[in-house]
CHARMM-style PDB file with segment names, atoms N, HN, CA, C and O in Angstrom:
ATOM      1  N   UNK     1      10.376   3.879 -29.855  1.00  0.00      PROA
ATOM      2  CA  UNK     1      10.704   3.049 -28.688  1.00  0.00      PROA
ATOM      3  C   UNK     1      11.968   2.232 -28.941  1.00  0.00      PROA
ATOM      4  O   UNK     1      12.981   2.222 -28.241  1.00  0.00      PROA
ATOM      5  N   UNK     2      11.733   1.544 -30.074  1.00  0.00      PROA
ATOM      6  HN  UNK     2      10.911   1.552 -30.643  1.00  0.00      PROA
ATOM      7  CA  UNK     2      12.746   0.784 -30.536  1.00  0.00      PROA
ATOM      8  C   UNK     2      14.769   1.671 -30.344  1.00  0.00      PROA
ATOM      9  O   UNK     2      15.854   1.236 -29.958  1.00  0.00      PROA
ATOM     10  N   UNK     3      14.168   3.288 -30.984  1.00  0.00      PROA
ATOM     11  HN  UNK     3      13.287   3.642 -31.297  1.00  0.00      PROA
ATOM     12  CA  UNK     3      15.696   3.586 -30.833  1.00  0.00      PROA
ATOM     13  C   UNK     3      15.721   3.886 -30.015  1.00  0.00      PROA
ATOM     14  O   UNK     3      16.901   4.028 -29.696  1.00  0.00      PROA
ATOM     15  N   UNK     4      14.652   4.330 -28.744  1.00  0.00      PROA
ATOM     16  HN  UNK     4      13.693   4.215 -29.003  1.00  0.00      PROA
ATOM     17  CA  UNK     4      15.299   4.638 -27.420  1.00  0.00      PROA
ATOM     18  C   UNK     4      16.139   3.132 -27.243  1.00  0.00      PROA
ATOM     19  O   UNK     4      17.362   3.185 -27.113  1.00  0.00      PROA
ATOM     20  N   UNK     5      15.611   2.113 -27.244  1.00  0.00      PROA
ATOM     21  HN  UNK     5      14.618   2.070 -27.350  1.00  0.00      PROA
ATOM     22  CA  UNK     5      16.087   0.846 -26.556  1.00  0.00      PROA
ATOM     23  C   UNK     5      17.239   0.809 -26.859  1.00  0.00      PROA
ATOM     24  O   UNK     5      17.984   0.404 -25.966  1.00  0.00      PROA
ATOM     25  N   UNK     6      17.756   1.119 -27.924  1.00  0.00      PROA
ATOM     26  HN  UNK     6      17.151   1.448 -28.649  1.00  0.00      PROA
ATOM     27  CA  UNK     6      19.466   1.160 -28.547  1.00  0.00      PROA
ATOM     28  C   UNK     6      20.358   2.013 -28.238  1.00  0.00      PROA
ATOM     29  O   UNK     6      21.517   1.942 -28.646  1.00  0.00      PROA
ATOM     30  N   UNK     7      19.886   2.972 -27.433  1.00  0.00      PROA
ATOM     31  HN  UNK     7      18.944   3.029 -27.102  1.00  0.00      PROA
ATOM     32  CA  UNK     7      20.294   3.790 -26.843  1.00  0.00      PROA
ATOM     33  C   UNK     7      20.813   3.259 -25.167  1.00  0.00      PROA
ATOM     34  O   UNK     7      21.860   3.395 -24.534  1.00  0.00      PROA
ATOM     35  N   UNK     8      19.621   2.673 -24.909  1.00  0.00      PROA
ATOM     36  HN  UNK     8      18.771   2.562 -25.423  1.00  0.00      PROA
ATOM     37  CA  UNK     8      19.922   1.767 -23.411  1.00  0.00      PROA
ATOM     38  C   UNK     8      20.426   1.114 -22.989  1.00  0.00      PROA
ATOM     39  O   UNK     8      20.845   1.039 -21.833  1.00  0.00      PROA
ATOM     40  N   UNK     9      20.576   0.020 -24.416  1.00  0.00      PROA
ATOM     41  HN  UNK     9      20.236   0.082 -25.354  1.00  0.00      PROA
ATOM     42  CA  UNK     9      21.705  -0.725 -24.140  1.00  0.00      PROA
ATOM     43  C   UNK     9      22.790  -0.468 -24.658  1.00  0.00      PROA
ATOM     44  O   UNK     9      23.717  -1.273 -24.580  1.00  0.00      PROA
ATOM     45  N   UNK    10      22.928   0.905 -25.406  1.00  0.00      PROA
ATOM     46  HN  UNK    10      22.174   1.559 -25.470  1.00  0.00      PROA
ATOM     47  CA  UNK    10      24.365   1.296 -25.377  1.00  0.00      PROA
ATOM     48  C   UNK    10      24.917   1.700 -24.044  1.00  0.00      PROA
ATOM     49  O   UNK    10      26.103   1.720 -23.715  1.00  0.00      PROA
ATOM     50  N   UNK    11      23.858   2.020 -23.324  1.00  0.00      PROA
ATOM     51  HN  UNK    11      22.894   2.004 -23.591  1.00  0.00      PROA
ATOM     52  CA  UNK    11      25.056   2.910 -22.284  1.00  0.00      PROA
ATOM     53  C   UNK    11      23.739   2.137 -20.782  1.00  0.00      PROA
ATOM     54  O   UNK    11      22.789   2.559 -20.122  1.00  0.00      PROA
ATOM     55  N   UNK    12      24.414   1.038 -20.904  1.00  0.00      PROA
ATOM     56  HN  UNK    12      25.185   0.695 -21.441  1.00  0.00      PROA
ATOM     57  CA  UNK    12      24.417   0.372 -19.723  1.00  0.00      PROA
ATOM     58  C   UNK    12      24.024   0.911 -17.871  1.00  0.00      PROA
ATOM     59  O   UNK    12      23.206   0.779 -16.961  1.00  0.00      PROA
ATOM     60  N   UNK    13      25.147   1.481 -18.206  1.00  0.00      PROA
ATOM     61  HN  UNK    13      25.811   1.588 -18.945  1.00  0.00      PROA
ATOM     62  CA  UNK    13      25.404   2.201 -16.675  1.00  0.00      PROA
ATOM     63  C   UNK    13      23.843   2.993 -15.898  1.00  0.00      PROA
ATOM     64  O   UNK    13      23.200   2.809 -14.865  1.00  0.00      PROA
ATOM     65  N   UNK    14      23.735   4.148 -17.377  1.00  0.00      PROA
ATOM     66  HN  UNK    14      24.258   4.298 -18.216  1.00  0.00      PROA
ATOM     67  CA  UNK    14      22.675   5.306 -16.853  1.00  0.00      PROA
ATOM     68  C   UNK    14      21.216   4.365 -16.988  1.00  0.00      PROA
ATOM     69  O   UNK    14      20.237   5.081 -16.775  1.00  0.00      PROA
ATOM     70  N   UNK    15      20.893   3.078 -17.261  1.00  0.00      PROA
ATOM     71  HN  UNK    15      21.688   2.496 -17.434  1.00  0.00      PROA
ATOM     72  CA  UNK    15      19.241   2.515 -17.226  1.00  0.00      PROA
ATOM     73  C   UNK    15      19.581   1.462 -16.448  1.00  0.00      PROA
ATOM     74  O   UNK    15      20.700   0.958 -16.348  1.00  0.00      PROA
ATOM     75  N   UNK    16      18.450   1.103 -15.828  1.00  0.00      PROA
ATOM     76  HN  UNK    16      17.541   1.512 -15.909  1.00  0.00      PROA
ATOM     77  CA  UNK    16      18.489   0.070 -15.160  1.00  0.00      PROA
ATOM     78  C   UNK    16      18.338  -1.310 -15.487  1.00  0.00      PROA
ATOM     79  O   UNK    16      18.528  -1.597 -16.669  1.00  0.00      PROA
ATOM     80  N   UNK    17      18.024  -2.269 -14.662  1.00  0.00      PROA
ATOM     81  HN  UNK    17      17.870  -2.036 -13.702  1.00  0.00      PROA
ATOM     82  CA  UNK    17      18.143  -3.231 -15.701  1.00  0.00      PROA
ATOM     83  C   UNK    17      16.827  -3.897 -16.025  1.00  0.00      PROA
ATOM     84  O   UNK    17      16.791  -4.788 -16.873  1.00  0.00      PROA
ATOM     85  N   UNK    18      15.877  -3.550 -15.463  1.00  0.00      PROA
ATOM     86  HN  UNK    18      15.906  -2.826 -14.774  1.00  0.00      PROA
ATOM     87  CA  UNK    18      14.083  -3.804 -15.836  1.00  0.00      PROA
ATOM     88  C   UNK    18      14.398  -2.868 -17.208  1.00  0.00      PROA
ATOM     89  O   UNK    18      14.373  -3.590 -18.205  1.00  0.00      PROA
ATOM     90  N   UNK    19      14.636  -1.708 -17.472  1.00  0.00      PROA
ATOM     91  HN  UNK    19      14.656  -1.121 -16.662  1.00  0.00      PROA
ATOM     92  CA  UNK    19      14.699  -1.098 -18.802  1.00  0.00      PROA
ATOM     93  C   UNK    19      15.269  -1.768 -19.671  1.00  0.00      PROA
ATOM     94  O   UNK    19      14.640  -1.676 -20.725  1.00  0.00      PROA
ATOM     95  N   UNK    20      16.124  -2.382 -19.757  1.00  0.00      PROA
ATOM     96  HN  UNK    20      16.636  -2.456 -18.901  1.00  0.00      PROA
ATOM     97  CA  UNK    20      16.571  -3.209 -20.353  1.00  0.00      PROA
ATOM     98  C   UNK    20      16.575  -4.599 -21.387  1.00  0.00      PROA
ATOM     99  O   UNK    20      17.004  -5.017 -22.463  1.00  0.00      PROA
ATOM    100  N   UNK    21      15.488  -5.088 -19.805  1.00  0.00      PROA
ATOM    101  HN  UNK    21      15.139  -4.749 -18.931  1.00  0.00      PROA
ATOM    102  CA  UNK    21      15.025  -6.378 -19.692  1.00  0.00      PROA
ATOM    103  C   UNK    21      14.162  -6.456 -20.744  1.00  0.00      PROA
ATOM    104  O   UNK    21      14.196  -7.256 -21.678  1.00  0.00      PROA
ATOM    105  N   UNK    22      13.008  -5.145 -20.433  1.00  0.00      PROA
ATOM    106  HN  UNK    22      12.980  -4.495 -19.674  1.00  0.00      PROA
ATOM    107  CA  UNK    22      12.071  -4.853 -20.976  1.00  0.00      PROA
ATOM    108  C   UNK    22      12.395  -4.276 -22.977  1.00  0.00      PROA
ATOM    109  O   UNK    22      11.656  -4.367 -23.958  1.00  0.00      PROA
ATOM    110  N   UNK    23      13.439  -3.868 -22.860  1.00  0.00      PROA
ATOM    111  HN  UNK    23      14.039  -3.794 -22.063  1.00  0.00      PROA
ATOM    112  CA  UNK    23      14.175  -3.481 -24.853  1.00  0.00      PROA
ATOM    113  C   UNK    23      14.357  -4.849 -24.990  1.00  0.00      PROA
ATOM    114  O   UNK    23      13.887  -5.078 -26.104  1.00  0.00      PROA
ATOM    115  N   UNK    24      14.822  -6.069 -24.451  1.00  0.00      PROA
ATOM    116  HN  UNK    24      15.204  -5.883 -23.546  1.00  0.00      PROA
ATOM    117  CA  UNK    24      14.860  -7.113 -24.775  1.00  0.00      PROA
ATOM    118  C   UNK    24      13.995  -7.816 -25.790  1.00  0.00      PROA
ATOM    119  O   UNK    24      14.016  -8.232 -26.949  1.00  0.00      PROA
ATOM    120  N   UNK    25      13.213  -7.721 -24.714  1.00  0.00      PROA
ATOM    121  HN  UNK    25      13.196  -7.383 -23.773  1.00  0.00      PROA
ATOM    122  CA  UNK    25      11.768  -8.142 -25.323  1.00  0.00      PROA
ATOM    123  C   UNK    25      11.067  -7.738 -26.458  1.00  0.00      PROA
ATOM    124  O   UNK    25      10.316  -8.508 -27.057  1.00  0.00      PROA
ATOM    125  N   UNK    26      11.321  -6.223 -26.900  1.00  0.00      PROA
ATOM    126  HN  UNK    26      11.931  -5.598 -26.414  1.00  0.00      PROA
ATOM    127  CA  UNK    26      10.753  -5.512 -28.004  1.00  0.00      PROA
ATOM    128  C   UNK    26      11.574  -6.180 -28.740  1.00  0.00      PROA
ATOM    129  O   UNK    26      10.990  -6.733 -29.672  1.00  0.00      PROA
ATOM    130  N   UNK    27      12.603  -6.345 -28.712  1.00  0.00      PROA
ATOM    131  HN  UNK    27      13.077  -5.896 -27.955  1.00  0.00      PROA
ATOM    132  CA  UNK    27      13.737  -6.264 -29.795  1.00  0.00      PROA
ATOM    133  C   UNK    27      13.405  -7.360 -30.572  1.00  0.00      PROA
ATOM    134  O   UNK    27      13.334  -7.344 -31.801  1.00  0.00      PROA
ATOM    135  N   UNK    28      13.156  -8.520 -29.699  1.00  0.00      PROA
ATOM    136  HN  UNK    28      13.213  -8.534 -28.701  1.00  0.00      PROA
ATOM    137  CA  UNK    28      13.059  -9.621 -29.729  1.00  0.00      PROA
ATOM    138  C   UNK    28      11.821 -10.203 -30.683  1.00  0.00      PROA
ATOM    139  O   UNK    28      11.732 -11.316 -31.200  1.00  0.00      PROA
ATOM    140  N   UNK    29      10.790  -8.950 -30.751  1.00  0.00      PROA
ATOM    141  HN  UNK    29      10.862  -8.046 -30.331  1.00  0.00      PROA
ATOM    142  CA  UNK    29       9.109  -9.304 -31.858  1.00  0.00      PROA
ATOM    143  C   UNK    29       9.888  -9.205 -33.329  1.00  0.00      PROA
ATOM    144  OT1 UNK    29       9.256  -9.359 -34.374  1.00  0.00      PROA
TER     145      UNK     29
END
């Protein structure tokens, strides 16, 4: 999960931003 999330917020554009919001949060434990 974690490297999808690094993936998401590499490339901004193609996820939205609840996906995002939501890698935040993981990232963040």
């Amino acid at each position: 999960m974690k490297k999808r999330c690094v993936e998401v917020l590499s490339n901004e554009d193609t996820y939205d931003r609840d996906l995002r919001r939501l890698c935040l949060l993981i990232s963040r434990r």
